[in-house]
C-alpha positions in Angstrom: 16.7 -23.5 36.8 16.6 -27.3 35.8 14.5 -29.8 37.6 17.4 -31.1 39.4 18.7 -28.3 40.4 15.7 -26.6 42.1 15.0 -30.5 43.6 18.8 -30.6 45.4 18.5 -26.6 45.6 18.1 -27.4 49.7 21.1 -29.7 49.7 23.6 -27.0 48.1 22.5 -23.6 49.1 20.5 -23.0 52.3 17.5 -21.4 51.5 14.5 -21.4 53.4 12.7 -24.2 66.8 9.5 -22.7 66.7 9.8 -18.7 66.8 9.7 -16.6 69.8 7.3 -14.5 71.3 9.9 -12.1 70.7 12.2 -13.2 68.1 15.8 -13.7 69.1 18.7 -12.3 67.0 20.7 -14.9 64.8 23.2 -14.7 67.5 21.5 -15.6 70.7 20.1 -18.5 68.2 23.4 -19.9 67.6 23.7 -20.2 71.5 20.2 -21.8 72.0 18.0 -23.2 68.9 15.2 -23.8 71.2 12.4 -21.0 71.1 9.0 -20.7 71.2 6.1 -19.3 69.0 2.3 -17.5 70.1 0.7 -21.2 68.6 3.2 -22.5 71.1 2.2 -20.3 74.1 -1.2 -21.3 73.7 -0.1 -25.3 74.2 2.2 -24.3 77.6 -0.6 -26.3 79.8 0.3 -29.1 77.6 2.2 -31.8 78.7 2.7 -33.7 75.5 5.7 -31.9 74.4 8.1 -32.6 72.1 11.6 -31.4 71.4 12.0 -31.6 67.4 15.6 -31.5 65.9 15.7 -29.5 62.4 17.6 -28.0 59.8 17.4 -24.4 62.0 17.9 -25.9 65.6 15.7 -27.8 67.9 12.0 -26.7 69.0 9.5 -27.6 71.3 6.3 -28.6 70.0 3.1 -29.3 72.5 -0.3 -30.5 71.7 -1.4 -31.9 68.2 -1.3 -29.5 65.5 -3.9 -29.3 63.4 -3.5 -26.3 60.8 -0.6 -27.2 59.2 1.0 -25.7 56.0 3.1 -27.1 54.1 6.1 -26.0 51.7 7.5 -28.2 48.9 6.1 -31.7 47.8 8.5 -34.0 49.7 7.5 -32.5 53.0 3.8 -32.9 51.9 4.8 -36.2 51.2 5.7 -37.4 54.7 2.4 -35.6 55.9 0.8 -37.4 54.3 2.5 -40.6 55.2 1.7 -40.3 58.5 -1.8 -39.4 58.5 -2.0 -35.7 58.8 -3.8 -33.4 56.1 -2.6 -30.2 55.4 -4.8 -26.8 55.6 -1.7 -25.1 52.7 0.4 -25.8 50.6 2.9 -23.8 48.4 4.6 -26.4 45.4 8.1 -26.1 44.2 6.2 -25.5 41.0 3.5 -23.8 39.8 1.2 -26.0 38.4 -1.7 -24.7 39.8 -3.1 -21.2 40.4 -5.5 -20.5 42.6 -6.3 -22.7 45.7 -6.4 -27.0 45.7 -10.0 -26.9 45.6 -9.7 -30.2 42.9 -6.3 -31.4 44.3 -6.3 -34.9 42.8 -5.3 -32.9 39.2 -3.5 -30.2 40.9 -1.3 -31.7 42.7 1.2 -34.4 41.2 0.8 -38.1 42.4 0.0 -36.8 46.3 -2.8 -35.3 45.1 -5.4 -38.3 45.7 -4.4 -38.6 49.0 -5.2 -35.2 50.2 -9.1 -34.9 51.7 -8.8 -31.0 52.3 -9.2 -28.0 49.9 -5.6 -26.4 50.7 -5.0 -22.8 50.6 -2.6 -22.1 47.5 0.6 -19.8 49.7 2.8 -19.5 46.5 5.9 -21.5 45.8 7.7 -23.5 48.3 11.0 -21.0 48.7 9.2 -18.0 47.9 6.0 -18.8 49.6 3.4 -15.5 50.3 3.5 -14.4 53.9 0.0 -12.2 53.6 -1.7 -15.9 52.4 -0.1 -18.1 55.2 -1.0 -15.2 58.0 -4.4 -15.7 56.6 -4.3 -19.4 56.9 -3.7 -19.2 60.7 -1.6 -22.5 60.7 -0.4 -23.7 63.9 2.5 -25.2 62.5 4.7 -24.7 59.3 6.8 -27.2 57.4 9.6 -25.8 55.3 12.5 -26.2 53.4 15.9 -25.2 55.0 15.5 -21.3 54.6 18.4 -19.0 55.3 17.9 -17.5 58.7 16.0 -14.1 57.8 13.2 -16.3 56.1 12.8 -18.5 58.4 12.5 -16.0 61.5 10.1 -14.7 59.0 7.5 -17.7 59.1 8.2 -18.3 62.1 6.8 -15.1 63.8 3.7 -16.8 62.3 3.6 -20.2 63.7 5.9 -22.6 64.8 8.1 -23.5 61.9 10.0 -26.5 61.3 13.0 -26.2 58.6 14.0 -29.9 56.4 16.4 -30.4 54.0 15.0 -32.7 50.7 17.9 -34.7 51.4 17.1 -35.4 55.2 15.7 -39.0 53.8 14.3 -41.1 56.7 15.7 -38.8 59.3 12.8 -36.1 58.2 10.0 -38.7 58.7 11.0 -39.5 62.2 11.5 -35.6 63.1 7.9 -35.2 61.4 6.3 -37.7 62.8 8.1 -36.8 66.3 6.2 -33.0 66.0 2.8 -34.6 65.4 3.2 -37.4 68.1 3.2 -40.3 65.5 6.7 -42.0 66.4 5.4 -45.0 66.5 3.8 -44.3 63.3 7.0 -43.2 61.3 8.7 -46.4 62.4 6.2 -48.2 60.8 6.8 -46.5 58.0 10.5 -47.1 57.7 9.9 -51.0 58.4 7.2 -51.0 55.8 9.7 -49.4 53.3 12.7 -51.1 53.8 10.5 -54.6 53.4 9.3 -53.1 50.0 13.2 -52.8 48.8 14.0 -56.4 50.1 11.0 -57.6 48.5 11.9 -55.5 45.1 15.4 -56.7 45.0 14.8 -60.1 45.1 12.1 -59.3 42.3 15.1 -57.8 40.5 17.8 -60.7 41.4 17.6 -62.1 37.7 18.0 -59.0 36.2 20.8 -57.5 38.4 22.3 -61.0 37.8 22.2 -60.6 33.9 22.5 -57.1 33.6 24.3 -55.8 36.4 25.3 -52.4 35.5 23.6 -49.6 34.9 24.1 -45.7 33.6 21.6 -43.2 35.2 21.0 -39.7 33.6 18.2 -37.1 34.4 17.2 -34.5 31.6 14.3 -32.5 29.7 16.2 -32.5 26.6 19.2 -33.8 24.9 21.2 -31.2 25.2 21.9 -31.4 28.5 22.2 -34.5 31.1 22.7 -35.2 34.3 24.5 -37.8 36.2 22.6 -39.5 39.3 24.8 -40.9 41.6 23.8 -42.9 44.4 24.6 -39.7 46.7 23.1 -37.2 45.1 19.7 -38.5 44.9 17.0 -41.0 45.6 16.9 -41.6 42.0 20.1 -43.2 42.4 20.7 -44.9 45.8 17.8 -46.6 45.4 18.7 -48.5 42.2 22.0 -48.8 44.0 20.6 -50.5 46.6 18.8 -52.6 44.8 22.0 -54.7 43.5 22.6 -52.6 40.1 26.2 -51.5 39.2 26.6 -47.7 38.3 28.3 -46.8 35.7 29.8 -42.9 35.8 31.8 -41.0 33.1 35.6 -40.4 33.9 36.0 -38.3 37.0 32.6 -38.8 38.6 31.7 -40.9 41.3 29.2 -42.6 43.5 29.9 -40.0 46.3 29.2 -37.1 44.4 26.6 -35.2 46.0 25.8 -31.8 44.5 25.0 -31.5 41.3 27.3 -32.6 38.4 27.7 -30.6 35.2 25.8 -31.8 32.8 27.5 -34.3 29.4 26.2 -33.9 25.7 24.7 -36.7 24.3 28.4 -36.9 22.7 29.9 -37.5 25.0 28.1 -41.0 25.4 29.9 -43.2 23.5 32.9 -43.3 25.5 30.9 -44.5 28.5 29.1 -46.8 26.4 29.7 -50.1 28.9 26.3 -49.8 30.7 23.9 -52.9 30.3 21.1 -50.6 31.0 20.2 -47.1 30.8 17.7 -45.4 33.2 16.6 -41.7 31.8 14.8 -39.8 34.3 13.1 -37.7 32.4 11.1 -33.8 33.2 8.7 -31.7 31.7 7.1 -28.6 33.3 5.7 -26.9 30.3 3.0 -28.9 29.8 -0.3 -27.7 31.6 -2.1 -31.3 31.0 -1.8 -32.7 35.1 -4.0 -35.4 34.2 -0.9 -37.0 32.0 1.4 -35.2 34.5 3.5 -39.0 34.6 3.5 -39.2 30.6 4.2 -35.5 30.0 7.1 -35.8 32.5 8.7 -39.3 29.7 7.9 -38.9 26.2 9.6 -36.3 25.1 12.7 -37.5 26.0 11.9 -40.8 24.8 10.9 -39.0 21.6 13.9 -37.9 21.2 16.3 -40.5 22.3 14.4 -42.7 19.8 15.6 -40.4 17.1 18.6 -39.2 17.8 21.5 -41.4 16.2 24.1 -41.5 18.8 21.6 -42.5 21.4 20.5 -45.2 19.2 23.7 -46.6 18.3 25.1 -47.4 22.1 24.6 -50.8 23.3 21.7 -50.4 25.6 19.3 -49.0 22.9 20.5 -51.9 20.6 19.2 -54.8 23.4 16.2 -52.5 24.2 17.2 -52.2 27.3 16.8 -48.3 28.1 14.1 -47.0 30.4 12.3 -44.0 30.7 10.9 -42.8 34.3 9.4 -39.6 35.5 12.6 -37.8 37.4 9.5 -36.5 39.9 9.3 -39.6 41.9 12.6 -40.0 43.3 13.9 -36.6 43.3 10.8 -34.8 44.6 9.4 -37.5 46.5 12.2 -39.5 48.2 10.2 -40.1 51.7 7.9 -43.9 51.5 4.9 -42.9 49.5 7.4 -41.6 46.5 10.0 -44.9 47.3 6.7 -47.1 46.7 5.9 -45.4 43.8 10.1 -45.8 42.2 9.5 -49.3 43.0 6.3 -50.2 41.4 8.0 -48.1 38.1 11.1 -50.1 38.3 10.1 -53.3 38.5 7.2 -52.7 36.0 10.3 -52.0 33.6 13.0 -53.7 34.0 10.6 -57.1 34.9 9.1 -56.5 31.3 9.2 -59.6 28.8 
């Protein structure tokens, strides 16, 4: 599976409310999404409660939870955001074995930010039950599991099901299950500043060089069309003022994943002032160069590969290289901050 295909896997297959004391069947769910969970029972004298709309229904959360566990890094991601620390954590990849007891390397670009030693529960859509029983979370954040998986965590603790492509609506449902409303706001209005503020950074350069192809790849055998739909990758730079630029029969709208185009297939698309690659590497083991690791192969070998070199972007050196993790793993306002600072160290360069 390719990096952007296990990063939209939420957005095109479902995969992955609070449970019930006793769990109701799939079809006394469909009447009533609203349950409740042991973790839950123990909060009923509390009266800060909160109904939570999610990928799997709506749920009733009460008090402040504390021992969270978290599935996937753009759910960590919005955590984080908001204050919260996780006591889990199961990756989409597995960079790391054994538990974050060093999670500023083990953990790519969040890592820094997290102050606990989580509990390593396996990957993000095939997490290990035994370790998260063991972790005694109070509540679970997860990817939008089909219904038997989910039903599955959540006779655990309280679980709460997001899609990667939820964008802002995910922080406000997250920050609504840990109290911090006011907190996620903030956090929108911070990061819609921090476009306005890059765009008009950008002005000259949209201005000059309006349009702009976007591909995501590992290798040159195989890449992938972004689209201002089917990622943050894309909308973003769309929203900064650039002009896509899509092969014959693609467009902006396009939301799952595209097949991929051969490198020959480039020529005849070659009206792009710029070219963003978003590039991905997951065999290297080195997470202290995590960013580099994920860019210079396929610079590498863009630089020597003759087609690539010969379309009108690579003449006017105008072709930029960016770690595909950022935008598609980490779309919520820590990951948007990051894209942001890349960009406009790029495209702003002399």
């Amino acid at each position: 599976m390719s990096f952007f295909q296990w990063m939209t896997r939420a957005s095109i297959v479902a995969i992955a409310t609070l449970s019930t004391i006793a769990c109701q069947n799939p079809n006394s769910q469909a009447a009533s999404n609203t349950v409740t969970s042991d973790s839950s029972a123990k909060q009923a004298d509390d009266s800060t409660c909160r109904t939570v709309q999610h990928e799997m229904g709506k749920s009733e959360i009460c008090g402040e939870p504390e021992r969270i566990v978290v599935l996937g890094p753009y759910l960590l991601e919005q955590m984080l955001a908001l204050g919260k620390q996780p006591i889990a954590y199961g990756d989409h990849v597995a960079f790391h074995q054994g538990n974050y007891d060093n999670p500023t390397v083990q953990i790519p670009y969040m890592g820094n930010r997290v102050t606990t030693q989580p509990v390593n529960v396996g990957l993000a859509y095939q997490p290990s039950v035994e370790a998260i029983v063991k972790a005694q979370p109070d509540l679970i954040l997860a990817p939008n599991f089909g219904q038997v998986d989910y039903e599955q965590l959540s006779a655990i603790a309280p679980t709460l099901s997001f899609d990667i492509m939820g964008g802002n609506s995910n922080l406000v449902a997250i920050g609504k299950a840990f109290g911090l409303e006011d907190r996620a706001e903030e956090l929108l209005t911070k990061t819609e500043v921090q476009i306005e503020q890059a765009k008009a950074e950008l002005a000259p350069v949209v201005e000059n060089n309006p349009t702009v192809l976007m591909l995501s790849a590992e290798n040159m055998q195989s890449l992938v069309v972004m689209t201002e739909a089917n990622s943050r990758c894309g909308s973003l730079v769309e929203e900064l003022g650039f002009q896509p630029v899509y092969p014959e029969g693609v467009t902006g709208n396009e939301v799952n994943a595209i097949p991929p185009i051969s490198i020959e297939s480039l020529p005849a698309i070659d009206t792009a002032d710029s070219i963003l690659l978003f590039g991905y590497n997951y065999d290297s083991a080195n997470m202290d160069r995590f960013e580099q690791s994920q860019k210079n192969g396929l610079k590498q070998a863009w630089e020597e590969n003759a087609i690539a070199q010969s379309l009108e972007a690579s003449k006017t050196e105008r072709v930029y290289f960016v770690p595909a993790y950022l935008c598609l793993g980490l779309p919520g306002p820590i990951g948007t901050e990051l894209y942001l600072e890349e960009l406009q160290e790029q495209l702003l360069q002399p």
